[in-house]
N, C-alpha and C positions, 0 to 999 in steps of 0.2 A: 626361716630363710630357705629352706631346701623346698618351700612347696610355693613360696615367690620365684624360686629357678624354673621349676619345674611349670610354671602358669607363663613364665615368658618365654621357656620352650617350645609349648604347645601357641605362641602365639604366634611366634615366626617361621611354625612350619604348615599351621593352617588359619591365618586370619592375615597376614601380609598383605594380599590385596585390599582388603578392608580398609587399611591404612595406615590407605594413600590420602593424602591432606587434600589437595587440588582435586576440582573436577577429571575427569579419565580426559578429558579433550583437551585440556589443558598443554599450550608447549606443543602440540601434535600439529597443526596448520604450520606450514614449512614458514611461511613470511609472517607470521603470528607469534612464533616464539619468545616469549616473556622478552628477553634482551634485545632481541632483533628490533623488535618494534619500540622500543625503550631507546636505543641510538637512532633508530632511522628517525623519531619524529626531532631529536638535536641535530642529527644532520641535515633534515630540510630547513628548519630554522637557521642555522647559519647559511646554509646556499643561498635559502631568500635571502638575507641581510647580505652576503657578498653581491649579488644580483642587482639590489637596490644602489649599492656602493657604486658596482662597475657601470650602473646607469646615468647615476651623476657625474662619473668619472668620460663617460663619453660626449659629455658636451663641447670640449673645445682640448687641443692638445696639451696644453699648461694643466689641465684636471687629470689627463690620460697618463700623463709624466711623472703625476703626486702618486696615482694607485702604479703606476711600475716602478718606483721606487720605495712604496711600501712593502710590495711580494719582495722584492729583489731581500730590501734588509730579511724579511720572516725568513726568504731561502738561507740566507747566508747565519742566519742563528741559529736554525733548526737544525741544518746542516754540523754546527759547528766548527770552532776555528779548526783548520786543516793542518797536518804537520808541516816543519819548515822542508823548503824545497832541500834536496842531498842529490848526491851526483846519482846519475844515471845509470852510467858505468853500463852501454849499450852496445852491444857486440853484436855483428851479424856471423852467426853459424852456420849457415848454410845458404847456397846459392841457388835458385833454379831456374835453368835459363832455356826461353822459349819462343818461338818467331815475334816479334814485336813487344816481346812482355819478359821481362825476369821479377821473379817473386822471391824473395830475401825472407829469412826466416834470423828472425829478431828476439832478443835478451837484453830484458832493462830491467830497473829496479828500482819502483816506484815509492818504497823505502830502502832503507838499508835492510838487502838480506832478502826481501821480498818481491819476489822476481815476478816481471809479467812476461809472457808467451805473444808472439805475436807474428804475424806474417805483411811484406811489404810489397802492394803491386808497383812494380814501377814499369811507364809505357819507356818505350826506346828515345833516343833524346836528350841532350843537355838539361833540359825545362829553360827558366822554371818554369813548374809546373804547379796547378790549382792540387790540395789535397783534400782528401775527406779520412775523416777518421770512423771508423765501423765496428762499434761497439757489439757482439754476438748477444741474439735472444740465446733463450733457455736449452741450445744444441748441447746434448753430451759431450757432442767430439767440438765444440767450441767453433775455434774459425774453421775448422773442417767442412763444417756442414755443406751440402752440395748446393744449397740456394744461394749461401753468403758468400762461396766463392765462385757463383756463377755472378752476383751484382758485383763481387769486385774484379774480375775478371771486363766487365760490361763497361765499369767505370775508364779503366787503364788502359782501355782500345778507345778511347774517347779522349787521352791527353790528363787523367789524374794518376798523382801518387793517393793507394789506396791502405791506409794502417787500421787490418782488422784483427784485432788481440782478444784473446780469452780473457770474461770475467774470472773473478774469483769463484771458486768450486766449479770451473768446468774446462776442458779441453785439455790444459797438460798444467792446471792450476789447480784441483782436487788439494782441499784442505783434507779431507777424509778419506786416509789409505787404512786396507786391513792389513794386517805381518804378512799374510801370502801376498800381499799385492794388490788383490784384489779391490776393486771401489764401487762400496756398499750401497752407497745411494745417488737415483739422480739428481741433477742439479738444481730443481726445484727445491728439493728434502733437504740436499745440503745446505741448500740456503735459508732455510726454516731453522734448522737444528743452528745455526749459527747467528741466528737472529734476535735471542736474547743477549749475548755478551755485549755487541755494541750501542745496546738498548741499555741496560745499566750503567756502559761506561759512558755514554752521552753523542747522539747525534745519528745513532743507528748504522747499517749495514749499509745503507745507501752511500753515507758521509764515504766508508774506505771504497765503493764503487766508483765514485764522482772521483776519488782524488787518483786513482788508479789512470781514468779518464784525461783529466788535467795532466798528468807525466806523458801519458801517450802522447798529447797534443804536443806538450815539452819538446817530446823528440820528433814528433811529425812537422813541426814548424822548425826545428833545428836540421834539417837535412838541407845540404847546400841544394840540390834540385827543386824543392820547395818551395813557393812563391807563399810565406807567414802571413802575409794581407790578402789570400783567399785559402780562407780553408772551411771546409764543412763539415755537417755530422750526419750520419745517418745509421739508422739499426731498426730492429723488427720484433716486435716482441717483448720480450727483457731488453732487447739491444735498443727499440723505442722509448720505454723507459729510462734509460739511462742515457740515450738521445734528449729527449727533453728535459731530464734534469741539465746537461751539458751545455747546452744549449741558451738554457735560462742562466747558469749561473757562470759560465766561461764567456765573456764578450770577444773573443777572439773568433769564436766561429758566428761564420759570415752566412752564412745558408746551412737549414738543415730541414733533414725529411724523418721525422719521427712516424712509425709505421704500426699499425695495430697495437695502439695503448692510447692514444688519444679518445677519451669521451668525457664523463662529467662523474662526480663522486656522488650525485641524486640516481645515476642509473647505473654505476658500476658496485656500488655498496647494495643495489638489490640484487643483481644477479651478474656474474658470477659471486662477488665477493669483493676485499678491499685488495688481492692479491697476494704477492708474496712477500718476503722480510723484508728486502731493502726498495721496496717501491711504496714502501709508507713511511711517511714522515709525522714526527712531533708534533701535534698540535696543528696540522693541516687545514683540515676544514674547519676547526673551532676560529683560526685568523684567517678564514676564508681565500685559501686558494685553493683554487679550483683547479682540474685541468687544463682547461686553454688559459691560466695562468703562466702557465710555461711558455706559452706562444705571445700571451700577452706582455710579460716582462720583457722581450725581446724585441719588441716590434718600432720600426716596420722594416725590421733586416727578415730578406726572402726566408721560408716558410714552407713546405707542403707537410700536409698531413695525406699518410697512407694510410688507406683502408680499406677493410674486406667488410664485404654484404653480411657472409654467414660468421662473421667472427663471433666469438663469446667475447669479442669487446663490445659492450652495447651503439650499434650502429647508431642509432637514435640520439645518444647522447656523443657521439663525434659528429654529428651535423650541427648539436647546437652548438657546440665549442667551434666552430667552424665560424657558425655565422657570428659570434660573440667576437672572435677574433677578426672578420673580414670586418666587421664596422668599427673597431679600432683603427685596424690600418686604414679604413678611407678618411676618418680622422683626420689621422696623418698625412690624407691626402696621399696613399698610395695602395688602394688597393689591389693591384695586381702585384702584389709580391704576397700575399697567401692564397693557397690552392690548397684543391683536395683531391684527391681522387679515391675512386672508390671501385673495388675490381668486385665481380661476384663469382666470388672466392671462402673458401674456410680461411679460419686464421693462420698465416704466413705470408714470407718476402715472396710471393709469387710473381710469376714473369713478367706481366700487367703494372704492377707494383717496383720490380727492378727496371723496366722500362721508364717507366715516369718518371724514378728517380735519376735517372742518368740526363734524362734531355730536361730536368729542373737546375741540376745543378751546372749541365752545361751554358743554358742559360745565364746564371746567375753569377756565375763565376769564371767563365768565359765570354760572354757577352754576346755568345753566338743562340741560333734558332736552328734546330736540326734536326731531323726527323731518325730516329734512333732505335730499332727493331732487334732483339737479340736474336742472335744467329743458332740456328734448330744443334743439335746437339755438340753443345760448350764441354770439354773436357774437364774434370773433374776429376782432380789429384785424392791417391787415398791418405789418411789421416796422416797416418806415420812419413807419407814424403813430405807434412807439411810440419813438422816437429822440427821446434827451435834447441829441442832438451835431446840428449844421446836415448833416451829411452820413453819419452812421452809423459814425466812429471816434474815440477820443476819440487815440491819436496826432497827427490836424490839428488840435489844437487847437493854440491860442498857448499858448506855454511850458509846453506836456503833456513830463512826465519818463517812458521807457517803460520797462519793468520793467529794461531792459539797463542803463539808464543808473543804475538803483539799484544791480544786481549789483557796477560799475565803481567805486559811489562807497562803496561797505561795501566790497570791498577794498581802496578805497587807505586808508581808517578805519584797516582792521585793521591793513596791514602796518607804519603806521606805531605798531605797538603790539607789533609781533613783536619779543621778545627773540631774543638771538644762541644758533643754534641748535647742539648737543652732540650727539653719537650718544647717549646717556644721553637727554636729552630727547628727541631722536626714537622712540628706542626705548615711550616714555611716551606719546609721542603716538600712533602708530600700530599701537602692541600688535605688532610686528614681533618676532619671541625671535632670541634668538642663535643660531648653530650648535648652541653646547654645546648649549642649552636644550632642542632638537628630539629629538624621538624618532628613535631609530637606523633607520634606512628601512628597509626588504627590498628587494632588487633582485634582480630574478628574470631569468634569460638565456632567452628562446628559442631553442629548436634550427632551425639552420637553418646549409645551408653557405655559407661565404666569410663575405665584407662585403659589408655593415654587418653590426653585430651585433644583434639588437634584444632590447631592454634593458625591465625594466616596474617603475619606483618606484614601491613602495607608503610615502610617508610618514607617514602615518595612516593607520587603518582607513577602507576606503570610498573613498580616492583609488588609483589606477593614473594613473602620468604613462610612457607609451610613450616610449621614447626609441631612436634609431638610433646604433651606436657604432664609431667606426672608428678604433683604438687602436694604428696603426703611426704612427710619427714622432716625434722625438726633441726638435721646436721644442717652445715653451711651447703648452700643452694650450687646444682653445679649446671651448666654452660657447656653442652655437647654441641660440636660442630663439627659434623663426618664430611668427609670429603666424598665417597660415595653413594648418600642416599642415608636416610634416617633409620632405614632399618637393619644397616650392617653395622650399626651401635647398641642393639638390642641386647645382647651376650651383657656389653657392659655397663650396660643401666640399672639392668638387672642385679648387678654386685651391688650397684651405686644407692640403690631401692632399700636391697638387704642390710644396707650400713648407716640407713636413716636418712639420708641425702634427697630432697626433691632435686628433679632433672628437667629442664627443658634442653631438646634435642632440635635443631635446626639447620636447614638447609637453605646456607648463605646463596646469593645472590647466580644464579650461572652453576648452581650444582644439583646433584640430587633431580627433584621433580620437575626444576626449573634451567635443567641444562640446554643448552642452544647443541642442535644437530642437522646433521644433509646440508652443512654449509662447505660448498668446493674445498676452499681451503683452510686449512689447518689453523686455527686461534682467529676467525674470520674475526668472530665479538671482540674479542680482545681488541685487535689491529685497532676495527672502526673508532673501538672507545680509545686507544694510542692517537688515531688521527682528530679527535676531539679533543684531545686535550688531557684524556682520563686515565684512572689507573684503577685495575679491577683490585689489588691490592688497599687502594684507598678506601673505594664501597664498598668491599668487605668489611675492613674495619670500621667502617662508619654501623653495617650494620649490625656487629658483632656487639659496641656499643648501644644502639638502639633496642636488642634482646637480652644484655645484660641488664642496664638499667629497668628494663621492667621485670626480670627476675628478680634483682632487690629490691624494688620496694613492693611486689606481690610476698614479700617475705619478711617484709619490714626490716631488711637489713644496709648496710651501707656496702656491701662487700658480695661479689663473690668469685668460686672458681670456676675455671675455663678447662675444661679438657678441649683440646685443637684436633682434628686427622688430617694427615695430608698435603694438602694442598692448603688447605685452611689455614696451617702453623704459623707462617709468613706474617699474614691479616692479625693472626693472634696474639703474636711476639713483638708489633708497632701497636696497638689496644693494651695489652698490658705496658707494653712502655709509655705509651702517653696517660692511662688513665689507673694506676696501680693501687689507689684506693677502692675503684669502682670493682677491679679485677686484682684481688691480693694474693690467688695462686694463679699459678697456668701448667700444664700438664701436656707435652707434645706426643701424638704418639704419630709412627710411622712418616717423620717432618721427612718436606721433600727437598734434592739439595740445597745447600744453601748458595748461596751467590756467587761466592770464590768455585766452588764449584762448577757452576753453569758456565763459569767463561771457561770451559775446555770440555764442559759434557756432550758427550755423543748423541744425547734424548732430549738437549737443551731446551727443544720447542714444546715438549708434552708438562713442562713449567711456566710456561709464558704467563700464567695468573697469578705466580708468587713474582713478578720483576714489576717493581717502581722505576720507571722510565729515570736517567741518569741520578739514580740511587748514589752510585758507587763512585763520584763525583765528588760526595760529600760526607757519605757513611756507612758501616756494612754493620752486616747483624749484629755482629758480637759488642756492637756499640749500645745494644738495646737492652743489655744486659744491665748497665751500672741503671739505667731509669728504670726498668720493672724492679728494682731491690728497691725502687723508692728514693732514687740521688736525682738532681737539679733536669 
């Protein structure tokens, strides 16, 4: 035994490089990466097929009406059914009053407990008056920012009330305080780290976005100055995104100008990325909607899309959304109610952009044509005069509920609603197939002398799973699946060697040799394969099965075990539950949180490949227990 230690000692500190399974080039081309190119050819294939759809669909308005009331239902399921409307309970705290303009700082509560931040421009005047609600992109300081209250300042000297409120995790809404005070990450991060919990409890981060959305309108249409049969939407950024969801899925707003987010999921899934957490939806582009989907549900109520030249929203793909949407609405025989504009600009609400929007919607909603120049230096309030909260978070408030303590209280909702769960229903829930079911893999040997042996599963086209194989010993066969890389399992194979145990060691799909890197955003792979339809938790198991099965029968047994690392534990603990003959031990080392967990972890998003999309709906881990012992 001691001189098998001592031979996998000397191996891992001078033949490591040797092996590496994969070619060295392997994974290294940025737009080449195993997974990358594994989803991008599923996501062409359904754009073409929605493409082909919306083709048919523009033949005559009775076609255009069948595909907008298809998107409509996918929005309205993916989205998920919404909580029941609760009082508002809408207080204005603070007043600020200025030649033609007073700006009202506003307290609602879009749940109970769950306060939004908000600021109200109102022009001088009885009204009614046309309003627009203004959704903030990704600004730390929220409605602060100096662009977004330079356009609603622009709006309000033009005869609109304008309600522009902080998302959730930004301005005086930070789900993520430290005990000093201090707030740890920007609003991007917090909205990653937060983007698993409402991915397990069903309809994602976007769903409490939109509904936060929908109360604002609530109360933006419930002010007696308010004319409710005009109001619009308009945001930048994050705030365009959450414009075009609004927009599609609220028929109340009558005109909107969704601004640097509009292009297509063929040119936004190559570069930058699919975004961030609550700007990807369920099954998206697998039931083909697309971006000018948003525009297309909606149509042919007025429309501009805002854009910048130099944005990292793919310019190219907001022109074809553009033209895909303008021959709908001429369709409908109205095309002059979608417009575009396009400033050469980086990405933001820049001047160009809050000008156009102001003289669209005064159009559209006023009925007037006016020629509308923002005036050279607009004054600009600091943060703190625009705080609706005594101190700039609505967390300190008395009895404020933070987004965590919703996560906690929708799952304990659900689980008390979880039927007793059956490999049959699991199988249902998480599109996981059988053995039988899988395609018969290819495994391919590299030449190379001694041990290990290195091994390359191909279970579908487009995946290569590298695996190291060392096929002397008589114990029962064991099933290594490190979470980082095949050779930070070496120490323990090496016991595994000395106790008579063959070992195949492998690197599931998205780890180790075949990890996706240099992608913008944080779980880009993931996202894409969430907006497909998939779960990396599923293909893992799928091929966690696929390298079991040919461990048993390369050993002629019916049986064997699983040591799991990591990230891997998840995939391993649904594989032993469904298939517990194939897999009759399992062995966890270093499991990463578990579920109940993730709805309140601070690192939430560095797990995003252990979460099954609305998992926790219908069952949590510890449910997976009674079927790996071998029950129904």
């Amino acid at each position: 035994m001691f001189r098998l230690l001592l031979l996998f000692s000397l191996l891992t500190a001078d033949a490591r490089a040797e092996l590496r399974v994969l070619p060295k080039d392997f994974n290294t081309v940025k737009k080449q990466q195993m997974m990358r190119a594994y989803l991008r050819k599923q996501v062409h294939a359904a754009m073409d097929a929605r493409l082909k759809e919306l083709e048919d669909a523009l033949k005559n308005p009775a076609a255009m009406a069948t595909y907008q009331a298809k998107r409509k239902d996918f929005l309205r399921w993916t989205l998920g059914d919404m909580p029941k409307r609760t009082p508002l309970n809408a207080r204005v705290t603070g007043v600020l009053r200025e030649e033609g303009l007073t700006i009202e700082k506003v307290l609602f509560e879009s749940r109970p407990g769950f306060f939004v931040t908000a600021n109200v421009y109102r022009p001088a005047g009885k009204g009614p008056f046309p309003a627009v609600l203004h959704p903030c992109g990704h600004s730390a300081n929220g409605k602060a920012y100096k662009e977004y209250q330079k356009a609603n300042r622009l709006l309000a000297q033009h005869g609109f009330v304008v309600l522009c409120y902080d998302p959730i995790g930004q301005g005086e809404r930070r789900q993520l305080i430290n005990a000093d005070g201090r707030l740890p990450l920007r609003p991007t991060s917090e909205h990653a780290v937060l983007g698993p919990a409402p991915i397990l409890l069903g309809g994602g981060l976007g769903r409490w976005m939109v509904w936060d959305g929908v109360r604002a309108l609530d109360y933006l249409a419930g002010r007696p100055e308010v004319d409710a049969k005009r109001l619009g939407c308009m945001g930048n950024s994050g705030g365009g995104n959450l414009t075009s969801f609004l927009m599609a899925y609220d028929d109340r707003i009558v005109a909107a100008a969704p601004g640097c987010f509009i292009t297509t999921h063929r040119r936004k899934n190559e570069k930058p990325g699919p975004g961030d957490a609550e700007q990807n939806l369920f099954a998206q582009i697998r039931e083909g909607f697309d971006h000018p989907d948003f525009i297309l549900t909606r149509a042919p109520k007025p429309t501009l899309i805002l854009a910048a030249t130099q944005d990292f929203v793919p310019i190219e793909g907001t022109w074809e959304a553009f033209r895909q949407a303008q021959r709908a609405y001429t369709v409908f025989g109205l095309p002059e109610r979608i417009a575009l504009i396009e400033a050469n600009e980086k990405h933001g609400f820049s001047r160009r952009l809050r000008e156009g929007a102001a003289r669209f919607f005064v159009r559209w909603l006023q009925g007037r044509h006016v020629e509308i120049i923002e005036p050279e230096n607009v004054p600009v309030r600091a943060e703190a005069d625009l705080w609706a909260t005594p101190d700039g978070q609505v967390l300190r408030l008395k009895n404020a509920r933070s987004i965590f303590d919703w996560f906690k209280a929708d799952a304990r909702q659900l689980a008390v609603q979880h039927k007793p769960l059956t490999r049959e229903r699991l199988r249902a829930i998480t599109g996981i197939r059988a053995p039988k079911d899988l395609p018969i893999a290819k495994v391919t040997e590299r030449l190379r002398e001694g041990l290990p042996q290195p091994l390359i599963f191909t279970p579908e086209t487009g995946i290569s799973l590298p695996a190291l194989y060392w096929p002397q010993g008589k114990q029962t066969p064991i099933l290594i699946t490190p979470a980082d890389g095949l050779k930070t399992v070496f120490p323990q194979i090496a016991k595994l060697q000395a106790d008579g145990h063959p070992v195949l060691a492998v690197d599931l799909r998205d780890l180790g040799e075949t990890a996706t890197r240099n992608w913008r955003f944080y779980g880009a792979d993931w996202y894409i394969g969430y907006l497909l339809g998939h779960s990396f938790l599923a293909m893992r198991t799928e091929d966690i099965f696929t390298c079991a099965h040919w461990l048993a029968q390369a050993h002629y047994t019916k049986s064997i075990h699983l040591i799991a690392h990591g990230e891997t534990v998840t995939a391993a603990q649904h594989a032993a539950a469904l298939e517990p003959k194939l897999i009759s031990k399992i062995t966890l080392a270093n499991p990463s949180p578990d579920w109940q967990s993730l709805l309140t972890h601070r690192q939430a998003n560095r797990y995003l490949h252990t979460v099954h999309p609305r998992a926790l709906r219908y069952y949590d881990l510890p449910d997976l227990k009674k079927l790996q012992a071998g029950g129904n």
